[in-house]
C-alpha positions as CSV (number, residue, x, y, z in Angstrom):
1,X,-12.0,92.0,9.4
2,X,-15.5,91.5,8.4
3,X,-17.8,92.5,5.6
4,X,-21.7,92.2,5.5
5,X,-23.1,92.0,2.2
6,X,-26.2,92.9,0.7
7,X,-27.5,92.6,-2.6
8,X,-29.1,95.8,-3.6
9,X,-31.4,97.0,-6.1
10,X,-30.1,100.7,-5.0
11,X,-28.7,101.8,-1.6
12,X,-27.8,105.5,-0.6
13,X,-25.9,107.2,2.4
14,X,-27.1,110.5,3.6
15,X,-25.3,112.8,6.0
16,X,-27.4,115.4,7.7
17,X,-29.8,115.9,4.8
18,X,-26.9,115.2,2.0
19,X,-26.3,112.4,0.0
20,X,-22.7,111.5,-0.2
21,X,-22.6,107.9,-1.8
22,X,-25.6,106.3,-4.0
23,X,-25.4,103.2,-6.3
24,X,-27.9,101.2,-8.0
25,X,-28.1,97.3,-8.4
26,X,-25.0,95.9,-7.2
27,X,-23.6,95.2,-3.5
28,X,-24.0,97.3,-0.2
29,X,-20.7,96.5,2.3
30,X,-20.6,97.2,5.8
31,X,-16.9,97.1,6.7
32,X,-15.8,96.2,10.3
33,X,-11.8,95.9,11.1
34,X,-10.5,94.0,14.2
35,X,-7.8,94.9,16.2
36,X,-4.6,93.2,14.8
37,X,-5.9,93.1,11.1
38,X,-3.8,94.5,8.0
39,X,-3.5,95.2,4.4
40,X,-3.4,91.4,3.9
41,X,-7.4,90.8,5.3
42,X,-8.1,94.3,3.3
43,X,-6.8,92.7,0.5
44,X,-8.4,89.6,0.8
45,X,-11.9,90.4,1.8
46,X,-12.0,93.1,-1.3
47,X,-11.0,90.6,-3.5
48,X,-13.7,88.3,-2.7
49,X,-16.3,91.0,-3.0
50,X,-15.5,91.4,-6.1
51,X,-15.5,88.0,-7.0
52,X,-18.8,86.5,-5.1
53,X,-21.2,85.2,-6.9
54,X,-24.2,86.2,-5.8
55,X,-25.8,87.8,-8.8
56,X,-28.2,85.6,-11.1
57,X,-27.2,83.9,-14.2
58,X,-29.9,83.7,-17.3
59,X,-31.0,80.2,-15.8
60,X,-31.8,82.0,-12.7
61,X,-28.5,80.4,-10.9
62,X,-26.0,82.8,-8.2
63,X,-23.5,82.4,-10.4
64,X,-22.3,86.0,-11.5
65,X,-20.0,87.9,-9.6
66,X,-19.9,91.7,-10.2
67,X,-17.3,91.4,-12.6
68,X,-19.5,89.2,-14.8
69,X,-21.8,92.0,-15.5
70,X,-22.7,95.9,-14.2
71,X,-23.1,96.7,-10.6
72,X,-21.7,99.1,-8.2
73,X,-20.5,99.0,-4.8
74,X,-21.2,101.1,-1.8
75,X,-18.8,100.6,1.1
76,X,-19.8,101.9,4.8
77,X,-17.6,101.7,7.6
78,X,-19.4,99.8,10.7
79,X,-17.3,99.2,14.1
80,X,-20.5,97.7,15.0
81,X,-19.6,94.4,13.4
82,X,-17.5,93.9,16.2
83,X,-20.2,94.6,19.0
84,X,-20.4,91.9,21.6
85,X,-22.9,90.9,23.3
86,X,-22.4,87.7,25.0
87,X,-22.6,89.2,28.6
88,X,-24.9,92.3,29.9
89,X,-27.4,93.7,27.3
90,X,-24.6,96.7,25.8
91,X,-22.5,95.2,23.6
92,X,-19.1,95.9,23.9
93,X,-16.5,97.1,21.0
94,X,-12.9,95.8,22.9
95,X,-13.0,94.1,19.9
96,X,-12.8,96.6,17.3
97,X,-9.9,98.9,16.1
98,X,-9.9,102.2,16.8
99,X,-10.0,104.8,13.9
100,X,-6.5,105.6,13.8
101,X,-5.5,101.9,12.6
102,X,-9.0,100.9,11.1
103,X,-9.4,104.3,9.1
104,X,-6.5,103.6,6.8
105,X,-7.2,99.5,6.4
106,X,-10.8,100.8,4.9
107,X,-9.6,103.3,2.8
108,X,-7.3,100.2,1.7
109,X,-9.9,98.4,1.1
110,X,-12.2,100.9,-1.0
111,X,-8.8,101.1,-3.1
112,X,-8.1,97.8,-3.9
113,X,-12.2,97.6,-4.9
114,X,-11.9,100.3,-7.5
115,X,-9.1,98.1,-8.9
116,X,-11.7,96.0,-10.2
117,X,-12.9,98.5,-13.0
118,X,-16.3,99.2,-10.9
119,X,-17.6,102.3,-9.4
120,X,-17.3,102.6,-5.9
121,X,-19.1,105.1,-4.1
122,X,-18.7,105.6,0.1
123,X,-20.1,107.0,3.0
124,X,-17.9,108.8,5.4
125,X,-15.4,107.6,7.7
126,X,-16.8,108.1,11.5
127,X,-19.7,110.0,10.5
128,X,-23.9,109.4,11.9
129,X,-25.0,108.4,8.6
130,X,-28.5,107.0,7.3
131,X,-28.3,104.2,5.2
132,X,-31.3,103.3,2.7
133,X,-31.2,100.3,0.4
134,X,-33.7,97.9,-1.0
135,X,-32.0,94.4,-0.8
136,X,-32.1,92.6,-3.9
137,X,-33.7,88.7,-3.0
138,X,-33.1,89.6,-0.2
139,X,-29.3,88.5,0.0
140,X,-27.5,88.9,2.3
141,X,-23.9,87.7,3.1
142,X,-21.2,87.4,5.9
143,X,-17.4,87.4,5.6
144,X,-14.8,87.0,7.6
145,X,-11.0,87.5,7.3
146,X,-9.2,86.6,10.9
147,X,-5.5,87.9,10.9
148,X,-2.9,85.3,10.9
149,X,-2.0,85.3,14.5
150,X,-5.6,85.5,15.8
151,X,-6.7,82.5,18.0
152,X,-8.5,79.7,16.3
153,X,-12.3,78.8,16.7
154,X,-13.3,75.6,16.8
155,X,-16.1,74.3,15.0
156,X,-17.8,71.8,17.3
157,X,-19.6,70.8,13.6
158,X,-16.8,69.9,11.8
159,X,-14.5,66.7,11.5
């Protein structure tokens, strides 16, 4: 499962002229679920949303996570995260689930968000939707829960 992060000053999702989710300063999340992922990588990304520090403390420091202070959250469902494009120039989406399984593990997710006291507004399952948003620093941020039995990735990098 992945999430991409943005800081925002204020982000809104419109569906053919309406707008069905709008937040001011907090974070925008693109979900993305993988085939083989569960409630367990749900679980854990939301949690470390909430928890991220990416939010400035009064010496000017990321060190504020949404639950230090007010903000909102926005959370808009993106199979794209899972486009691949290392061969050909269309990127494929083998990698993705398909909305019967990844439907559900968002809907999870958005749950176990509003757990944390905070609103959380959406945009629409499946839907062509716009996305506006003025990114706050700009920051922006990638995460990444693999399921348990998903192959490891060597890091040529690390010892």
């Amino acid at each position: 499962m992945r999430a991409l992060i943005q800081r925002v000053s204020e982000a809104s999702v419109t569906i053919a002229g309406e707008v069905v989710g709008q937040i001011g300063r907090g974070l925008l999340i693109f979900l993305g679920v993988r085939l083989g992922d569960t409630l367990a990588e749900a679980e854990f990304l939301a949690d470390k949303c909430l928890n991220l520090r990416v939010f400035e403390d009064a010496a000017g420091k990321m060190n504020l996570s949404l639950l230090d202070g007010d903000g909102e959250m926005l959370v808009v469902s993106q199979f794209t995260l899972y486009g691949d494009t290392r061969r050909g120039r269309r990127p494929s989406f083998v990698d993705a689930a398909p909305p019967e399984i990844s439907e559900p593990l968002y809907e999870h997710f958005v749950e176990r968000l509003a757990c944390g006291g905070l609103p959380v507004a959406t945009g629409r399952f499946g839907a062509n939707m716009a996305v506006r948003l003025v990114n706050d620093g700009p920051v922006t941020i990638m995460l990444e829960k693999e399921h348990e039995d998903a192959p490891e990735r060597s890091n040529p990098g690390s010892k």
